[in-house]
Steps between C-alpha positions, in 0.01 A plus 500: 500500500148445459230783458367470934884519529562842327160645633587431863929537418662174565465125533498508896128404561475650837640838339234449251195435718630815795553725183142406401380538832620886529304548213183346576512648843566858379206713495598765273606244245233513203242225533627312203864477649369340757253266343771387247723401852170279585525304163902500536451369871255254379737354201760440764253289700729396761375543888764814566290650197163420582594674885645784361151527256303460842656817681279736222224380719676713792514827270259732400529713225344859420123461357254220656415364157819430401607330802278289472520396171872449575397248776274309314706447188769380819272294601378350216853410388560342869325148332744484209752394797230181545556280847876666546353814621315375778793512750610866416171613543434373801825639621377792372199513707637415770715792546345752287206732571401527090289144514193565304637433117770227668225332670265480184813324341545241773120435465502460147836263481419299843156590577315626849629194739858619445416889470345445894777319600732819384251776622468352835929430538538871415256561759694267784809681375405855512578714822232785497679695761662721234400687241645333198342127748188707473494582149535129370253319761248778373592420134486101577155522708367705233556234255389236746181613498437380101496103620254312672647229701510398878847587531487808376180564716689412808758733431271755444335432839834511648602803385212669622718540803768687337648843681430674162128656453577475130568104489181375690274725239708292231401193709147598583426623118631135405326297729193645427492258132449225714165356603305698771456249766922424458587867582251639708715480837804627395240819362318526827832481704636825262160701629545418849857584578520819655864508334410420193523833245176694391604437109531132525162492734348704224603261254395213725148630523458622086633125440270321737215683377598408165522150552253459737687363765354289775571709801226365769760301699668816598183671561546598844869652410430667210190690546641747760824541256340578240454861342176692493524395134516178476253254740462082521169420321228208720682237281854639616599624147703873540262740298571849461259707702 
């Protein structure tokens, strides 16, 4: 019996790895039980291991700092799995809300291309109907927003239609990295709908102020829309009044 073998009691390495996983997802255990699970996860390097080591991205443990610090040194031992843990992470993502440290994995091992490609799967996949639907497309949008790319723009654009007030400020807040003239509809059509909710017109309006967006084209629309605070300027830029 080697020494993983009497740590984790017995030779069955599925025993091993759900024995390791009780501990690593138990938040009264002390911090260094469960960081000694990581390492013993990461020796056994198989794919069973490396999922059970991505499920401490679901928990979160007492104190901020050391949750963290616990996801990080996760993360950071993600890349010791190399090429092989593309595929669980990806599974990962796509039916997990906890994305942020997997995701910075994927990009790292199989850079941005791929990490869209995942982001915007999850996205076709997820039903936002429910709660728990709710929770992960918030989670994935979130993350969408950190790439730049027309695909993810597009996606952002189309989920400015979404039921959920919550999901088009995601989408709003993340189109607003790309250039003006590219977003400047989609901006002007959030101001104008009488549906639309007064948080994500206020955002609408801080954001097109910020980045100057140019608004003249929806003029005629948007001036009697708009609040006493805000007004179009003679060159159609939304100034604050």
């Amino acid at each position: 019996m080697g020494f993983l073998d009497f740590l984790t009691g017995g030779g069955d390495p599925q025993k091993q790895i759900d024995k390791l996983k009780r501990i690593l997802m138990d938040q009264y255990r002390q911090r260094e039980q469960r960081l000694e699970a990581i390492d013993d996860l990461v020796r056994m390097g198989t794919p069973a291991a490396l999922a059970a080591l991505l499920e401490r991205f679901t928990l979160r443990v007492s104190g901020p700092t050391v949750d963290e610090q616990e996801k990080q040194y996760t993360y950071e031992k993600i890349a010791l799995w190399g090429p092989s843990a593309v595929e669980p992470l990806q599974q990962f993502i796509f039916t997990k809300d906890a994305v942020y440290f997997p995701l910075r994995a994927l990009r790292d091992l199989a850079g941005d291309e791929v990490a869209v490609d995942t982001l915007l799967k999850a996205i076709a996949d997820c039903d936002p109907g429910y709660h728990q639907g709710l929770d992960r497309l918030r989670e994935i949008v979130s993350n969408l927003r950190d790439f730049r790319h027309d695909r993810v723009r597009a996606a952002l654009v189309g989920l400015l239609q979404s039921r959920s007030n919550e999901i088009r400020f995601y989408a709003l807040d993340g189109l607003s990295g790309y250039p003006a003239e590219e977003i400047a509809e989609q901006f002007a059509s959030r101001m104008i709908d009488p549906a639309e909710s007064q948080r994500v017109k206020a955002l609408a309006y801080e954001l097109a102020v910020e980045h100057r967006l140019p608004l003249a084209a929806w003029a005629e629309a948007l001036t009697p829309a708009l609040p006493p605070s805000y007004s179009l300027d003679g060159d159609g830029y939304l100034a604050r009044a």
